[in-house]
Biopython code that builds the backbone (N, CA, C, O; Angstrom):
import numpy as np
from Bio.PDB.StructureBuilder import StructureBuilder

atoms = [
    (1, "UNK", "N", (119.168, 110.697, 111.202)),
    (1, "UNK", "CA", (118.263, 109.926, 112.032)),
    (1, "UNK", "C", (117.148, 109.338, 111.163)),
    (1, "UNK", "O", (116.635, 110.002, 110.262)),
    (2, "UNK", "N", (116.753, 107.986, 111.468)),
    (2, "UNK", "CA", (115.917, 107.191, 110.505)),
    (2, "UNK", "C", (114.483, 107.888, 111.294)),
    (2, "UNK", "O", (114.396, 108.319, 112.443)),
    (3, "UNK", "N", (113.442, 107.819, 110.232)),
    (3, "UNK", "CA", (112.173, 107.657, 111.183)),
    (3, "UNK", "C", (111.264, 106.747, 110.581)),
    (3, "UNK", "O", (111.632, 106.263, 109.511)),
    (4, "UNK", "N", (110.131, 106.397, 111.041)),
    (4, "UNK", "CA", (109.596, 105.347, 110.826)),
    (4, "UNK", "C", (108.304, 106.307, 109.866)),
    (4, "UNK", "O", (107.610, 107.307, 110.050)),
    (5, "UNK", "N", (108.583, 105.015, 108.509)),
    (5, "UNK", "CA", (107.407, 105.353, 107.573)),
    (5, "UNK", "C", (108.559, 105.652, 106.375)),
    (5, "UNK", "O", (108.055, 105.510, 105.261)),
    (6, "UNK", "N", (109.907, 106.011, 106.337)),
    (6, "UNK", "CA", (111.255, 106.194, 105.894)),
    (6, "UNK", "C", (110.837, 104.945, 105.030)),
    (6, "UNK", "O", (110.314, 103.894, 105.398)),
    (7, "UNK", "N", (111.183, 105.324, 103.892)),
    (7, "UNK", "CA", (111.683, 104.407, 102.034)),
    (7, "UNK", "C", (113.047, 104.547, 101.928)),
    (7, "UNK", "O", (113.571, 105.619, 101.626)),
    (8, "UNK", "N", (113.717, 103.438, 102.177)),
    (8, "UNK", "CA", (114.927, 103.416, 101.752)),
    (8, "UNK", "C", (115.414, 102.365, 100.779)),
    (8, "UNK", "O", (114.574, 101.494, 100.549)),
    (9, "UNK", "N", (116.595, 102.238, 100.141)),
    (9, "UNK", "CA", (116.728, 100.985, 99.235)),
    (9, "UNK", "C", (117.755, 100.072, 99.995)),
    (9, "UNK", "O", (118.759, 100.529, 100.543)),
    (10, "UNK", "N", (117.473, 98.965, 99.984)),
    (10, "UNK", "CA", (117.684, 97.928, 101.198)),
    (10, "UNK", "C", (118.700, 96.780, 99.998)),
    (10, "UNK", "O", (118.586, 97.017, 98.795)),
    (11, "UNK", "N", (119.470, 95.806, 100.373)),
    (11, "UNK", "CA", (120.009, 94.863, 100.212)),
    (11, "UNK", "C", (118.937, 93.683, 100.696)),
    (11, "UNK", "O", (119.435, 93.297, 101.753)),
    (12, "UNK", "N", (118.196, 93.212, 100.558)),
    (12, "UNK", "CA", (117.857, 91.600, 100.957)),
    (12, "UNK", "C", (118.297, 90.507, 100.904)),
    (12, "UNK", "O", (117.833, 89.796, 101.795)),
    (13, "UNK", "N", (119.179, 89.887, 100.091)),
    (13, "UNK", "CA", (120.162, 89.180, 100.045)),
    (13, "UNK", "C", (119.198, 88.355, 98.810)),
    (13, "UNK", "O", (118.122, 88.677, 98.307)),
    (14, "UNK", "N", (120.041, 87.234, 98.592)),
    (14, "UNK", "CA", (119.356, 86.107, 97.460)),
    (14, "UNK", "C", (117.974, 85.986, 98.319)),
    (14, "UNK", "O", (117.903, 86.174, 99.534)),
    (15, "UNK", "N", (116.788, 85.604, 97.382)),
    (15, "UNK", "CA", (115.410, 84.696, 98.302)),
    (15, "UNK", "C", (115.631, 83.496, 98.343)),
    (15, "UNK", "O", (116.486, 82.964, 97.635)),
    (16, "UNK", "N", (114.803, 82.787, 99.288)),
    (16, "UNK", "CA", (114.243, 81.629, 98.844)),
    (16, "UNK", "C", (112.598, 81.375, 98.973)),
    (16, "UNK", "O", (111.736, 81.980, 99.610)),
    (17, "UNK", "N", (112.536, 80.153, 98.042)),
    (17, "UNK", "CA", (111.072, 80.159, 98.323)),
    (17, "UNK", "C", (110.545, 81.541, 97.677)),
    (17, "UNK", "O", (111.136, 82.102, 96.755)),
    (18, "UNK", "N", (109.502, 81.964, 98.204)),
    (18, "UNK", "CA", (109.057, 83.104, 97.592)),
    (18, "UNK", "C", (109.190, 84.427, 98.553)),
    (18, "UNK", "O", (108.466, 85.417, 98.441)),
    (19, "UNK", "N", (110.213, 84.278, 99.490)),
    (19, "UNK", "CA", (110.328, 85.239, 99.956)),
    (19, "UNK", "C", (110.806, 87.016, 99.218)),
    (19, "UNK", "O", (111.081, 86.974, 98.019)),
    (20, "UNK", "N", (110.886, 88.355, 99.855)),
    (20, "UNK", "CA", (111.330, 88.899, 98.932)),
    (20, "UNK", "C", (112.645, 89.222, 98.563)),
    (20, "UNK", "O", (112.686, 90.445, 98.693)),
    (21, "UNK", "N", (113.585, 88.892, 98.233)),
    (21, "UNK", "CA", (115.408, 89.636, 98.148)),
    (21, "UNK", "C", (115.358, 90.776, 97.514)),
    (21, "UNK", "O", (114.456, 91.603, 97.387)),
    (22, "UNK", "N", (116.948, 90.701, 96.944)),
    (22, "UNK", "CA", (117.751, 91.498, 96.238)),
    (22, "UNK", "C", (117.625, 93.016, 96.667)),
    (22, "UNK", "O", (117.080, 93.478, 97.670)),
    (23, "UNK", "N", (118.072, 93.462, 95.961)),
    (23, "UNK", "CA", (117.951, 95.056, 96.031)),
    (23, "UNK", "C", (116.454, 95.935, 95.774)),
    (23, "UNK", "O", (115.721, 95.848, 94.789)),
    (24, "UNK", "N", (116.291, 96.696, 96.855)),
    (24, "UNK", "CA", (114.859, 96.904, 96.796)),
    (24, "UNK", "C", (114.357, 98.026, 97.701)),
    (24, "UNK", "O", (114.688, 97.961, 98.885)),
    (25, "UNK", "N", (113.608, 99.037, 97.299)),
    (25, "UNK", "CA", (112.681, 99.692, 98.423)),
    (25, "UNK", "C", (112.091, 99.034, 99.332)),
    (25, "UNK", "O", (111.116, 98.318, 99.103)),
    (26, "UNK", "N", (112.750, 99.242, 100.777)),
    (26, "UNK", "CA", (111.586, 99.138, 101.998)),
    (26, "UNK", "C", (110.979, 100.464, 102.667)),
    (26, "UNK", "O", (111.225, 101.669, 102.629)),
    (27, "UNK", "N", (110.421, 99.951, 103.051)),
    (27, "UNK", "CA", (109.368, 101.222, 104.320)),
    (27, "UNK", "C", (109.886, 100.507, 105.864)),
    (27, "UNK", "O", (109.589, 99.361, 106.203)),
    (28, "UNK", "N", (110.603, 101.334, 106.571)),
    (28, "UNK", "CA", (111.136, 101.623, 108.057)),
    (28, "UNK", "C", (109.516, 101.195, 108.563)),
    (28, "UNK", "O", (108.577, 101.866, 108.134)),
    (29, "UNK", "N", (109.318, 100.261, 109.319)),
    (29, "UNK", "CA", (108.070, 100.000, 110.350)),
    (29, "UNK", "C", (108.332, 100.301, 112.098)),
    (29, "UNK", "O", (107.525, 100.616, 112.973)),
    (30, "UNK", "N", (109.876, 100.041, 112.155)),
    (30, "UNK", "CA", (110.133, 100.237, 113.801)),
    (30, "UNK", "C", (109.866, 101.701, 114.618)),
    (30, "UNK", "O", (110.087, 102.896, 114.424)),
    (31, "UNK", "N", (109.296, 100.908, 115.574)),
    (31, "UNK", "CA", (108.633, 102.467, 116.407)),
    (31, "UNK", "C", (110.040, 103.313, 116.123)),
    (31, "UNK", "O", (111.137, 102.916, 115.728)),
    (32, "UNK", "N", (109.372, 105.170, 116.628)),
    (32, "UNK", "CA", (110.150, 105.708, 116.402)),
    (32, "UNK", "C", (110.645, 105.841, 117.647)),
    (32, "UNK", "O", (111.766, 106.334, 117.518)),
    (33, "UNK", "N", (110.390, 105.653, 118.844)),
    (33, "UNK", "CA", (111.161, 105.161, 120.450)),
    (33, "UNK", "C", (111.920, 104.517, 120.173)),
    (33, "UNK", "O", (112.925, 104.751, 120.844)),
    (34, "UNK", "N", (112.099, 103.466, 119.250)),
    (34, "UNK", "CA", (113.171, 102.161, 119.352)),
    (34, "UNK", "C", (114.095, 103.024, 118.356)),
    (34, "UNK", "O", (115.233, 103.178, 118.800)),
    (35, "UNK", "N", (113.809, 103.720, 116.896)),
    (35, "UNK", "CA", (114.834, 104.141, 116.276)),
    (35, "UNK", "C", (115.504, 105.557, 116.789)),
    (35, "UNK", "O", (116.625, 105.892, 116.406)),
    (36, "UNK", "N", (114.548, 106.525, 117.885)),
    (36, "UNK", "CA", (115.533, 107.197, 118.844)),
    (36, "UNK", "C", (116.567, 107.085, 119.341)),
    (36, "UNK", "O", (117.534, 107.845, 119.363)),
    (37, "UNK", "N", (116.318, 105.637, 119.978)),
    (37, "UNK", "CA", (117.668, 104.861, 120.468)),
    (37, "UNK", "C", (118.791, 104.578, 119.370)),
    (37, "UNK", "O", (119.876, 104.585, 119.952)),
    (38, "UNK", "N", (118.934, 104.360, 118.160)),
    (38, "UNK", "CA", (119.722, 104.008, 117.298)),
    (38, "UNK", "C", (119.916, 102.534, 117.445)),
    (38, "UNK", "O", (120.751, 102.078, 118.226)),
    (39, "UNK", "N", (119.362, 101.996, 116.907)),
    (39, "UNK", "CA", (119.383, 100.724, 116.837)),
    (39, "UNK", "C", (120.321, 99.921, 115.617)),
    (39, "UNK", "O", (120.454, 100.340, 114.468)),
    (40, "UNK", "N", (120.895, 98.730, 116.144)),
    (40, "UNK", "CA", (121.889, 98.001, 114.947)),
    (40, "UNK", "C", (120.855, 97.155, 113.891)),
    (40, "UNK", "O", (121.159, 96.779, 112.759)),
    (41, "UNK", "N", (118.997, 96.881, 114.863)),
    (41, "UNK", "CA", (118.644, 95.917, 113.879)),
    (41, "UNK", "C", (117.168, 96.758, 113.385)),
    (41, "UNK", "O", (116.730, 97.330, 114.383)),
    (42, "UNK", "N", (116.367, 96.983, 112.294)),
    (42, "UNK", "CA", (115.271, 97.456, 111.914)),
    (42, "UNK", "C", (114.445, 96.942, 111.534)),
    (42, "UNK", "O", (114.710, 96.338, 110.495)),
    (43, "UNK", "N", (113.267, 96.833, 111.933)),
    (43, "UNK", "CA", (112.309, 96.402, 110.973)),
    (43, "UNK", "C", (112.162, 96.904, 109.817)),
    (43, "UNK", "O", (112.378, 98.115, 109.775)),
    (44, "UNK", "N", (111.804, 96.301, 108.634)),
    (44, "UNK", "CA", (111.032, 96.913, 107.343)),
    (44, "UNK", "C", (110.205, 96.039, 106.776)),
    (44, "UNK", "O", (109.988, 94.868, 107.090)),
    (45, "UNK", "N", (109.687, 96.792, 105.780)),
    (45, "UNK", "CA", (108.565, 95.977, 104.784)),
    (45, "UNK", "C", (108.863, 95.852, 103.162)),
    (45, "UNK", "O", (108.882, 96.902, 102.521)),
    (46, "UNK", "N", (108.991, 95.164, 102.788)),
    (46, "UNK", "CA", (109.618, 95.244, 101.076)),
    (46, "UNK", "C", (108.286, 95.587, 100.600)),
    (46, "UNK", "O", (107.173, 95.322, 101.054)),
    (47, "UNK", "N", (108.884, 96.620, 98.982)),
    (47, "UNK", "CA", (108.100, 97.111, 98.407)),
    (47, "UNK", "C", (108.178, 96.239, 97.249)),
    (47, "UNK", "O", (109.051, 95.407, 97.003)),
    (48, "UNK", "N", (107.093, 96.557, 96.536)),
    (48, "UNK", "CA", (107.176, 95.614, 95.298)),
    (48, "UNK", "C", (106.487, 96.501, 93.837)),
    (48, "UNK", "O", (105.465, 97.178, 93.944)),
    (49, "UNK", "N", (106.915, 96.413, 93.092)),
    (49, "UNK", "CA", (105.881, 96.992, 91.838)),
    (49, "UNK", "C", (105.027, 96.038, 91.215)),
    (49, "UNK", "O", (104.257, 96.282, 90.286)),
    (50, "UNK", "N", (105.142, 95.321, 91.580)),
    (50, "UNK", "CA", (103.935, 93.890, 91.244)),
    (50, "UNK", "C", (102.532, 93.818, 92.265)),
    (50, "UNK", "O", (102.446, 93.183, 93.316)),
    (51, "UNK", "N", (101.408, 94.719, 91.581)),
    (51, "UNK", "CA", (100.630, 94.716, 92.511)),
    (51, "UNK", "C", (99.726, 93.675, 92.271)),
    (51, "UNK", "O", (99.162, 93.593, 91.181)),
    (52, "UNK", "N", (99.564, 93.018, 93.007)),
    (52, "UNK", "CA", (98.526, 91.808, 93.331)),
    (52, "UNK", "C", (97.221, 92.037, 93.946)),
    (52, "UNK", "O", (96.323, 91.346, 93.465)),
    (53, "UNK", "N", (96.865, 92.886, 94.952)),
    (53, "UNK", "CA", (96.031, 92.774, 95.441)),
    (53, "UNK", "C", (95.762, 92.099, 96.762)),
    (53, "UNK", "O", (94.661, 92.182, 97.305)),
    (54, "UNK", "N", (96.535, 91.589, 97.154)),
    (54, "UNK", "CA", (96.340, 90.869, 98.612)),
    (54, "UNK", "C", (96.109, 91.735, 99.803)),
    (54, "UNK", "O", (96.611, 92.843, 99.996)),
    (55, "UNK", "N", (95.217, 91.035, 100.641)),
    (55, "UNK", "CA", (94.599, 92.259, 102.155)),
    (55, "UNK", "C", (96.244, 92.275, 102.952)),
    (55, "UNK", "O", (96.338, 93.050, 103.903)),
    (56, "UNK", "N", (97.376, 91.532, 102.619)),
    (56, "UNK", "CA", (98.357, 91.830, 103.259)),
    (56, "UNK", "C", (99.160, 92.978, 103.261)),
    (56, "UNK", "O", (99.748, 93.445, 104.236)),
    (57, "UNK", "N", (99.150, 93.543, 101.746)),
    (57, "UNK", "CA", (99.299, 94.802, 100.973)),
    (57, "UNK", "C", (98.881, 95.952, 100.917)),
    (57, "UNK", "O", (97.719, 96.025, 100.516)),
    (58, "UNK", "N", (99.518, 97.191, 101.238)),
    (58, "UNK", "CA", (99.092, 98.085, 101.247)),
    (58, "UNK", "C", (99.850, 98.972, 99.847)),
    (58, "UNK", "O", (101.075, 99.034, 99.741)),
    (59, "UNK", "N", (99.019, 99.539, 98.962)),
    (59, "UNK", "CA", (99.615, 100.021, 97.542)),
    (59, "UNK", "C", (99.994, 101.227, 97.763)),
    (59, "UNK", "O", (99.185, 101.965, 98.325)),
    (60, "UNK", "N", (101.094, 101.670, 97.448)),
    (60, "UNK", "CA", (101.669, 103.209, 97.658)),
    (60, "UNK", "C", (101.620, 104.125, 96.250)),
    (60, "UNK", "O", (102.306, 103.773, 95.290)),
    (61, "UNK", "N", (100.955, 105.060, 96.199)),
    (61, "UNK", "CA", (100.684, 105.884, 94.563)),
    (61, "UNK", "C", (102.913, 106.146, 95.144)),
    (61, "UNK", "O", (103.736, 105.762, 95.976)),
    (62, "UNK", "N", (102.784, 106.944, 94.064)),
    (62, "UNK", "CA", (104.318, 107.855, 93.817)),
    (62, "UNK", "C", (103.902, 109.312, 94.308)),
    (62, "UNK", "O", (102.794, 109.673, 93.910)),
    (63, "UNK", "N", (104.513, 110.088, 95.001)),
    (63, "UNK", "CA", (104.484, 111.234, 95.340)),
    (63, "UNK", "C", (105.848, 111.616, 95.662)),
    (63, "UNK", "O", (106.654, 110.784, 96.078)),
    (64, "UNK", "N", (106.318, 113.585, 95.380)),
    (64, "UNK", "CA", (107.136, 113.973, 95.916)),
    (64, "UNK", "C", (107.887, 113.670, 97.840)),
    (64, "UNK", "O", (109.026, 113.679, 98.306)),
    (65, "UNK", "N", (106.810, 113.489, 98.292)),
    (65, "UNK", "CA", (106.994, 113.215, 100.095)),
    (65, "UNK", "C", (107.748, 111.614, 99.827)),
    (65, "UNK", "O", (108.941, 111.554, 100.123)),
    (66, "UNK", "N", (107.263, 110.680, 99.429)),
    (66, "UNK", "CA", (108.310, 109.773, 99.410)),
    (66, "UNK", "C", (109.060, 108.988, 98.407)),
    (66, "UNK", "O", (109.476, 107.878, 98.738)),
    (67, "UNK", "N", (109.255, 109.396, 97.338)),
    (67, "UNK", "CA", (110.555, 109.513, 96.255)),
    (67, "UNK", "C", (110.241, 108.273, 95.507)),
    (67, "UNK", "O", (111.212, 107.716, 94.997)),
    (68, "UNK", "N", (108.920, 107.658, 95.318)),
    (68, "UNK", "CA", (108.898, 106.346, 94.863)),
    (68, "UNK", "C", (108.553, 106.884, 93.016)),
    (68, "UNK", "O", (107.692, 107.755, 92.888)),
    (69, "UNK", "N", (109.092, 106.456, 91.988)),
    (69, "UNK", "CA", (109.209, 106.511, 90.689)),
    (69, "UNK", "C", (107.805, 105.592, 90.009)),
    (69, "UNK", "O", (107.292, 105.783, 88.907)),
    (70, "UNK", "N", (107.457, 104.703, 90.909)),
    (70, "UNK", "CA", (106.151, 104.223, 90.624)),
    (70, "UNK", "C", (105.245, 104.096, 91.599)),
    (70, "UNK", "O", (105.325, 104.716, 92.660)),
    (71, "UNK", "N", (103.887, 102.904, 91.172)),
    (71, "UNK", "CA", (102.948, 102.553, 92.097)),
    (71, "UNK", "C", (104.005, 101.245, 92.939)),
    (71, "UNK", "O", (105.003, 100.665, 92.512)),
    (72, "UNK", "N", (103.319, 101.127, 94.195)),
    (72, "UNK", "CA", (104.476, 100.500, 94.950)),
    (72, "UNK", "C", (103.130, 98.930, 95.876)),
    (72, "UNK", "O", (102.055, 99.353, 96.301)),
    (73, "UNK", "N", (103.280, 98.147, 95.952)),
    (73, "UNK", "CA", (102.690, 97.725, 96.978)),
    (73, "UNK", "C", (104.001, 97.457, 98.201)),
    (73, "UNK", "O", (105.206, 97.451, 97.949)),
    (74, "UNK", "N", (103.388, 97.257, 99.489)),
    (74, "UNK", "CA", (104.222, 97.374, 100.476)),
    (74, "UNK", "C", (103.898, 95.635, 100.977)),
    (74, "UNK", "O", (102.838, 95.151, 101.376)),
    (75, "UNK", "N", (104.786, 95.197, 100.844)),
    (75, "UNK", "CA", (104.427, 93.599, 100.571)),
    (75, "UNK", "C", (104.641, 93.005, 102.777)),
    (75, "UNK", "O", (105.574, 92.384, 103.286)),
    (76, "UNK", "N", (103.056, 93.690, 103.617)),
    (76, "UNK", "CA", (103.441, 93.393, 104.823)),
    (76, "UNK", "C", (103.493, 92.043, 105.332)),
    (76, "UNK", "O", (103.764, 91.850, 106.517)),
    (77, "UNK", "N", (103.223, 90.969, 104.432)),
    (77, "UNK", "CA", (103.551, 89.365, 104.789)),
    (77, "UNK", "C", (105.189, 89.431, 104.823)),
    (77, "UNK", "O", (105.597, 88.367, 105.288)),
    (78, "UNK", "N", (105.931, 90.038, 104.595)),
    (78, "UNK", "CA", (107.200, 90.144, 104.346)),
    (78, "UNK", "C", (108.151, 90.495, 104.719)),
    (78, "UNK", "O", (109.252, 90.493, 104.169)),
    (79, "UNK", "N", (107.509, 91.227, 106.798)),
    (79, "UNK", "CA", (108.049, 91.721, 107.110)),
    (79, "UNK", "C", (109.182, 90.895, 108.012)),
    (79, "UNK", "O", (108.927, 89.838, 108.590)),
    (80, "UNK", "N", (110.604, 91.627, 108.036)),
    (80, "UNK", "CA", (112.021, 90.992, 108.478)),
    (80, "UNK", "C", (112.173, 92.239, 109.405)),
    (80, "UNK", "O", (111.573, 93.301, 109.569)),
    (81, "UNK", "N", (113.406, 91.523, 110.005)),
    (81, "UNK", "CA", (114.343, 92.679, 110.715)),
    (81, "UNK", "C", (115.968, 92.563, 110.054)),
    (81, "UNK", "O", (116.521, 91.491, 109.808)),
    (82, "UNK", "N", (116.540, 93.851, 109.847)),
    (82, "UNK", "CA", (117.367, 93.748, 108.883)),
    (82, "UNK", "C", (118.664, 94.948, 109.744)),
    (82, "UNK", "O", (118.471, 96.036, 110.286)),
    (83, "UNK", "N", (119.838, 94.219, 109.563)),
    (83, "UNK", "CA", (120.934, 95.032, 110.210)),
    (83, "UNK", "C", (121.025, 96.367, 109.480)),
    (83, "UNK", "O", (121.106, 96.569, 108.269)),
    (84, "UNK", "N", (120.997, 97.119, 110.360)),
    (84, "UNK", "CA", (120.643, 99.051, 109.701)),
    (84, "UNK", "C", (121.980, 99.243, 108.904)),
    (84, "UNK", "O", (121.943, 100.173, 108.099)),
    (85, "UNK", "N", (122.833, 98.730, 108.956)),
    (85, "UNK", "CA", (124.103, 98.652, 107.775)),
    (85, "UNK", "C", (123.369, 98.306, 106.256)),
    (85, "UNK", "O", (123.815, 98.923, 105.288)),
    (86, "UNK", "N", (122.664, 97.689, 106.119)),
    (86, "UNK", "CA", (121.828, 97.448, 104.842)),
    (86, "UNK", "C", (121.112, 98.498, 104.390)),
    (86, "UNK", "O", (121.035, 98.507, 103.162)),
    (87, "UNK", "N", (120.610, 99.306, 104.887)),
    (87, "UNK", "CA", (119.857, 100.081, 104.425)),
    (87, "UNK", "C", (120.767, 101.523, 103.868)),
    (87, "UNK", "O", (121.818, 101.913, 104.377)),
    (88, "UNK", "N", (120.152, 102.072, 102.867)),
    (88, "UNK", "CA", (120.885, 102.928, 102.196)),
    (88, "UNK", "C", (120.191, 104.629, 102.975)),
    (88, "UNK", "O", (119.895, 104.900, 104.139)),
    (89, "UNK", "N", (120.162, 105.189, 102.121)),
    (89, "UNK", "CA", (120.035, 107.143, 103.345)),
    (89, "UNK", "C", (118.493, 106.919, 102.425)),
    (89, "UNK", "O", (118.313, 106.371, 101.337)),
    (90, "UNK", "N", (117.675, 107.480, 103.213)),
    (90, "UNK", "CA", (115.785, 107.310, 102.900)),
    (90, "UNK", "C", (115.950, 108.395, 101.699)),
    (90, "UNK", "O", (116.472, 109.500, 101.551)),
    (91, "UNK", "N", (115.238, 107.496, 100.952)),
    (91, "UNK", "CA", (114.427, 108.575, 99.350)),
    (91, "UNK", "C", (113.274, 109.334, 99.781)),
    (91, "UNK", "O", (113.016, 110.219, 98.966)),
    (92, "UNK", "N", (112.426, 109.302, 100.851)),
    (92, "UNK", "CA", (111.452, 109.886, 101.182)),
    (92, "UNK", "C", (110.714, 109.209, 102.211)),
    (92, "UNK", "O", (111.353, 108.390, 102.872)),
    (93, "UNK", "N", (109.262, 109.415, 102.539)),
    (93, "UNK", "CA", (108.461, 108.622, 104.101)),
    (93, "UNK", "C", (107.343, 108.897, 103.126)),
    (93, "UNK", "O", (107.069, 109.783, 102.318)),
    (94, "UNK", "N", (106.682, 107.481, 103.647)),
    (94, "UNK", "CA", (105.473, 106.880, 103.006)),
    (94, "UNK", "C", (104.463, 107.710, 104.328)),
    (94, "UNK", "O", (103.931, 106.734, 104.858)),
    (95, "UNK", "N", (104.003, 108.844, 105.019)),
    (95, "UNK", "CA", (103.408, 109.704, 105.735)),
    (95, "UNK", "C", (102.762, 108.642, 106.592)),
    (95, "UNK", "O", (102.961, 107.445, 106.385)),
    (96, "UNK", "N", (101.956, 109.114, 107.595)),
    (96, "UNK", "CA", (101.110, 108.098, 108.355)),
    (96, "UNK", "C", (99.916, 107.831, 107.877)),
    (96, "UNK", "O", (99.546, 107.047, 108.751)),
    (97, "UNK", "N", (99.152, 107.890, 107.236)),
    (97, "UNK", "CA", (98.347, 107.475, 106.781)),
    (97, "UNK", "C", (98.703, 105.706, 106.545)),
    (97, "UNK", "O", (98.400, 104.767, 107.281)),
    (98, "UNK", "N", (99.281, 105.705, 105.535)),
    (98, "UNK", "CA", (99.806, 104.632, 104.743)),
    (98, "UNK", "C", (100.826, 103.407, 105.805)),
    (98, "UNK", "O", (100.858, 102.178, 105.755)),
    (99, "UNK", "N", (101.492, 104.287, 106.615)),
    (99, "UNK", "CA", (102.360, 103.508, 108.096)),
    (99, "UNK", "C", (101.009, 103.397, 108.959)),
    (99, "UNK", "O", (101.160, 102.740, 109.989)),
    (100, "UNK", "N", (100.319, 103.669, 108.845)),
    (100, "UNK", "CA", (99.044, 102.960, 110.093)),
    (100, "UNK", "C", (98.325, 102.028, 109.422)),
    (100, "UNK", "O", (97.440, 101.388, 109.991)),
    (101, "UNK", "N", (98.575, 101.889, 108.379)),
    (101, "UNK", "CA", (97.755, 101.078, 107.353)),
    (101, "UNK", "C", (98.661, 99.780, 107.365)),
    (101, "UNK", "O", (98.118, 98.677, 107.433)),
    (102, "UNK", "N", (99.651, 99.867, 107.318)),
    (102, "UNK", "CA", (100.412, 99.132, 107.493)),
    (102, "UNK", "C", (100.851, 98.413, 108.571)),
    (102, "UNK", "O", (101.205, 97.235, 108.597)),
    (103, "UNK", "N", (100.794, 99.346, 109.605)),
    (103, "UNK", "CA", (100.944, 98.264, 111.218)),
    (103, "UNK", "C", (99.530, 97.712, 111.434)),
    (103, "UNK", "O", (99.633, 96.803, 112.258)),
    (104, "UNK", "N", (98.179, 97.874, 111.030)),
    (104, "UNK", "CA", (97.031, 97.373, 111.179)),
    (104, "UNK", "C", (97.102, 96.256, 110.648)),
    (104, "UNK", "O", (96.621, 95.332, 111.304)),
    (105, "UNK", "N", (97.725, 95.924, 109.271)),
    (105, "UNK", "CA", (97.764, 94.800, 108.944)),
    (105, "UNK", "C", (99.061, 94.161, 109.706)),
    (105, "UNK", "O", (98.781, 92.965, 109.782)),
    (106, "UNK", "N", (99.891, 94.292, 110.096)),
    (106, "UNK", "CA", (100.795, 93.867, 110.396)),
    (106, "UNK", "C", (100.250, 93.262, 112.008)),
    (106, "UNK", "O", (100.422, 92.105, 112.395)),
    (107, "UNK", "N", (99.760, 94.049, 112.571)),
    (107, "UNK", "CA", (98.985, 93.798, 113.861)),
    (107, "UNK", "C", (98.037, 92.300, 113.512)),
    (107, "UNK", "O", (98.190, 91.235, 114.110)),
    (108, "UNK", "N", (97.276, 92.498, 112.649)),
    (108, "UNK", "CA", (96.354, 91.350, 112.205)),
    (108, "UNK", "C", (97.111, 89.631, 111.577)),
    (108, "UNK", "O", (96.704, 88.476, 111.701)),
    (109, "UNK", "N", (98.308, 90.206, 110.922)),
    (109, "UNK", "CA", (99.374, 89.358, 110.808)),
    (109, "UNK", "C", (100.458, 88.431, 112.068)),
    (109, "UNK", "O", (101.112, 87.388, 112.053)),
    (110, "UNK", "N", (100.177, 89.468, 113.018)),
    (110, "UNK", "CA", (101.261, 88.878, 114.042)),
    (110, "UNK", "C", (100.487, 88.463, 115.186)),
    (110, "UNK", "O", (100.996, 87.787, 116.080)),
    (111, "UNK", "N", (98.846, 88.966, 115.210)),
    (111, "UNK", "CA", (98.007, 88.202, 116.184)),
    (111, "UNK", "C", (97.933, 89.310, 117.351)),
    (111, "UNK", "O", (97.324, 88.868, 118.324)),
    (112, "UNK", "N", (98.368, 90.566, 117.506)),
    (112, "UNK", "CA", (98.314, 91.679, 118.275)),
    (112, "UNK", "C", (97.015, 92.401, 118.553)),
    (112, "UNK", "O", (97.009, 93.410, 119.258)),
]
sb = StructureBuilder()
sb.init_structure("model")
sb.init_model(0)
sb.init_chain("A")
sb.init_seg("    ")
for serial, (resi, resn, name, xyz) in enumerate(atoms, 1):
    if name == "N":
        sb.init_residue(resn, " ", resi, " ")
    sb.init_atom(name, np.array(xyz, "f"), 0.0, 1.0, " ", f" {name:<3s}", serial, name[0])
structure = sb.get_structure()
């Protein structure tokens, strides 16, 4: 069972533009009511090791709890919904702290 705040390594396909592709850590954003249900489609957020700094971004250190090998930003301008066949079995969960940090901006992003 997925839960939300879940790092998994995702397929994105080619980009365009400057969107993010390829193969890559995301962070699971979909409530965990909707992934109870088992859902075919998920939200996520691509991670990036290119930290920039943008208020869209939330930076993830590396810790044992979610399996990341470096510093991570969580790139939330970026967020898709992605068929749960893409996603690979979770390396770890970015805790809530960091997932509320993340739907705040995401909230501020989508006008909520």
């Amino acid at each position: 069972m997925r839960r939300c705040g879940d790092v998994q390594l995702a397929d994105l396909g080619e980009p365009q533009g400057r969107e993010a592709g390829f193969a890559r850590p995301v962070v699971v954003v979909t409530a965990q009511v909707v992934l109870d249900q088992g859902p075919t489609v998920a939200q996520v957020v691509p991670l990036t090791s290119a930290i920039r700094g943008y208020r869209s971004e939330v930076t993830i250190e590396p810790d044992p709890d979610n399996g990341l090998e470096g510093i991570a930003a969580a790139q939330c301008q970026h967020i898709r919904a992605i068929a749960v066949e893409r996603l690979a079995e979770p390396i770890g969960n970015v805790g809530p702290q960091a997932l509320n940090q993340m739907r705040e901006i995401l909230a501020d992003l989508l006008d909520l």
